[in-house]
N, C-alpha and C positions, 0 to 999 in steps of 0.2 A: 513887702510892699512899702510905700513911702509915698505922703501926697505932703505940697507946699500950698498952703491954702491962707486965707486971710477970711476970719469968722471972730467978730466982736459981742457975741451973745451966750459963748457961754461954749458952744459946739464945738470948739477946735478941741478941749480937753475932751468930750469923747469921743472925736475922731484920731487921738491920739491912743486913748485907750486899747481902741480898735485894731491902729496899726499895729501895736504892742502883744494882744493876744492872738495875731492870727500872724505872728513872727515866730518860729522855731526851737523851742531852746537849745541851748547846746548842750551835747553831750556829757565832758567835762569842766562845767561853770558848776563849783562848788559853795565857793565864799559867796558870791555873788551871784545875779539873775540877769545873765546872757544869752541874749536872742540873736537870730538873723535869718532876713528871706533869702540868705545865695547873691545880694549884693551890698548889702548893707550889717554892720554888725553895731547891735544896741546894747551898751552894759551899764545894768543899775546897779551901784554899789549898796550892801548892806551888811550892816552888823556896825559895831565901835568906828569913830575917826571916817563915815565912809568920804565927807566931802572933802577932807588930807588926802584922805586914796586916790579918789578920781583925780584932784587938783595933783598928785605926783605921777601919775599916767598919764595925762593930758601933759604935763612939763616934757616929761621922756620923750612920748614920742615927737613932740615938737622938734625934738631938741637932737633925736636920734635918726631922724628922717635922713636920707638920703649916706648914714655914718655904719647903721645894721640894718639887716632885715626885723622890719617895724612893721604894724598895719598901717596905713595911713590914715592920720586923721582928718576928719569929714570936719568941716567950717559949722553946720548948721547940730543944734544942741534945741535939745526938746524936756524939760521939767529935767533938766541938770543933769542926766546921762549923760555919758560918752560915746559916740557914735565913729566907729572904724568902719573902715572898708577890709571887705569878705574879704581874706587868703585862700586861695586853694590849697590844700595840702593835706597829708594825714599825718593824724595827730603821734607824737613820740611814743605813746604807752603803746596806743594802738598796732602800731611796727613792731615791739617789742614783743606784743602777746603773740605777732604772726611769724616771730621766728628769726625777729630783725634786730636782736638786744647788739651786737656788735655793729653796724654800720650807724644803728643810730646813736648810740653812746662815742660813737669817733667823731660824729659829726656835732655832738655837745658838746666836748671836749674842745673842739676845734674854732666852733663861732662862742665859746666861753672865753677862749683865750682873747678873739678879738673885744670881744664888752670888755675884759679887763686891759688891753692895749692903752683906752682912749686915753685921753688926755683929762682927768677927773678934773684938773681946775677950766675947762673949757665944757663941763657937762652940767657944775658947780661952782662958780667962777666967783659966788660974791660970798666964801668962807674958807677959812685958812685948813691946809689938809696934812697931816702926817705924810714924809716922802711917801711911805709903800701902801696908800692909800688906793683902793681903787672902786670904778664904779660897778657894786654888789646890786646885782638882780635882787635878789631877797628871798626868789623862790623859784630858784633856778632847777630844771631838768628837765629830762622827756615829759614831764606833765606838761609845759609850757612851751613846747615849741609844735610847728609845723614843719612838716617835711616831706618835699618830692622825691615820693618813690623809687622813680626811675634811676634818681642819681645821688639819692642820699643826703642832697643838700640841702639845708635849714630853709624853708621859706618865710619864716616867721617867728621870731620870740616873741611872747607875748604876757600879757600878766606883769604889768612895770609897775604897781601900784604901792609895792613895798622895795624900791629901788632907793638907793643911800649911797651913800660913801662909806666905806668901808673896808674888810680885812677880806683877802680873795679866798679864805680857805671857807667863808660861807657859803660861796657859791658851789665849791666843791664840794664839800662836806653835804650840801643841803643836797644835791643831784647825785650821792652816794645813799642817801635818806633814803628818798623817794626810789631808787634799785632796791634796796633792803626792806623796805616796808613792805613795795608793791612787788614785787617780780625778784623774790626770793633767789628762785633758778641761775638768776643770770649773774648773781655778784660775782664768779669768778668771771667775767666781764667788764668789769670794772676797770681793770687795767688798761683795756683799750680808750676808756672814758680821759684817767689819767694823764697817755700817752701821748694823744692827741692835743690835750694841753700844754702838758711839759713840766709838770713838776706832781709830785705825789706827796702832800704831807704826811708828818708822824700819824697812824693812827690815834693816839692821845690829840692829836690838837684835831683830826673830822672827829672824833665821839664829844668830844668838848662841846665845839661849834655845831654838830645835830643836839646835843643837849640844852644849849642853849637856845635854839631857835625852838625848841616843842616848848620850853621853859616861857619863851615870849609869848606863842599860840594862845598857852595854855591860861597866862593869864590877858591876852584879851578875851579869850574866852568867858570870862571870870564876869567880863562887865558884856554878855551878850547871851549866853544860852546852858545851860545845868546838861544837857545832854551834851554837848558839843563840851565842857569841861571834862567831864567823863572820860571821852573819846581821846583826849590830847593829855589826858594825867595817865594811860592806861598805855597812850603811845610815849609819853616820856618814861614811864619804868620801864617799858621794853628797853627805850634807844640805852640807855643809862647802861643797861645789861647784858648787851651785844660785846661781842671780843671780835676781835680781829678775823 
């Protein structure tokens, strides 16, 4: 629910409050504390850099509105959250656990290749960019996206907070992670992830690049939570230790 109200004594912060705890959480909001009533979606960012976060998810999807499937962003902003509107769709992992690892890894693969099409000086216009530059998700895979069932198609990526300019095999690399960590079963699926894209790097350059990304986690972690280092120093001597 959501009311627009005008209250100069003090009430509108707890009829904010309000809205806030009788809002949903979601399922997979990990980093952060993401609500919604089924039309509205509210995300509090927390931990290290959160208002860097929000101010580069709020850039994106400005910025990627009507270019990929985005939420779209809502005008009206309540104590600094980001407010999207609801997608429908079920979640990537969620497909996966139900038996779905190949159509949804073709259809990563496939709207991965478009985020990396764009045009990076037209997403990032006012800083000079390496030609094979491109615009990196940051934490790209079936964790982050939405998807209609019926046809497999992405309704939504979501999660742009750690979006950059960059080298594409993070994006790869990162959504080969997130198979290997979580959904063990389906890595010889992965090819379809790949194929769908169009190129497959060296092994050595995805264990590099998941190494490096648990390596960054691990030290935000460093300036946010002693159990959450833990977790990211335990998942970096795995990634380090994985073979092909």
């Amino acid at each position: 629910m959501e009311a627009t109200v005008t209250l100069a004594d003090g009430r509108l912060a707890d009829l904010v409050l309000f809205v806030w705890v009788v809002m949903q959480p979601l399922r997979h909001s990990y980093t952060n504390d993401t609500r919604s009533d089924g039309r509205v979606v509210v995300k509090r960012y927390e931990g290290p850099d959160a208002v860097a976060r929000r101010d580069r998810e709020r850039l994106m999807l400005a910025t990627l509105s009507g270019l990929l499937p985005v939420p779209t962003l809502m005008d009206a902003e309540v104590g600094g959250e980001l407010r999207m509107g609801f997608v429908e769709g079920v979640h990537g992992q969620e497909m996966i656990e139900a038996g779905m690892a190949g159509p949804v890894l073709r259809a990563c693969g496939q709207t991965l290749r478009q985020i990396h099409d764009l045009d990076i000086t037209e997403v990032f216009p006012d800083r000079r960019h390496p030609v094979d530059a491109v615009l990196v998700h940051g934490d790209y895979g079936p964790n982050n996206v939405l998807l209609d069932p019926a046809g497999f198609s992405i309704a939504a990526v979501l999660d742009w907070e750690w979006a950059h300019p960059g080298d594409a095999v993070e994006d790869l690399a990162w959504c080969e992670w997130i198979v290997r960590m979580h959904h063990g079963a389906h890595v010889p699926l992965l090819d379809e992830f790949f194929d769908a894209y169009g190129w497959h790097p060296s092994w050595e350059q995805r264990r590099a690049a998941m190494v490096a990304q648990c390596q960054r986690l691990l030290d935000m972690c460093r300036r946010w939570s002693a159990e959450a280092v833990r977790l990211w120093q335990h998942r970096l001597d795995l990634t380090a230790g994985w073979a092909e």
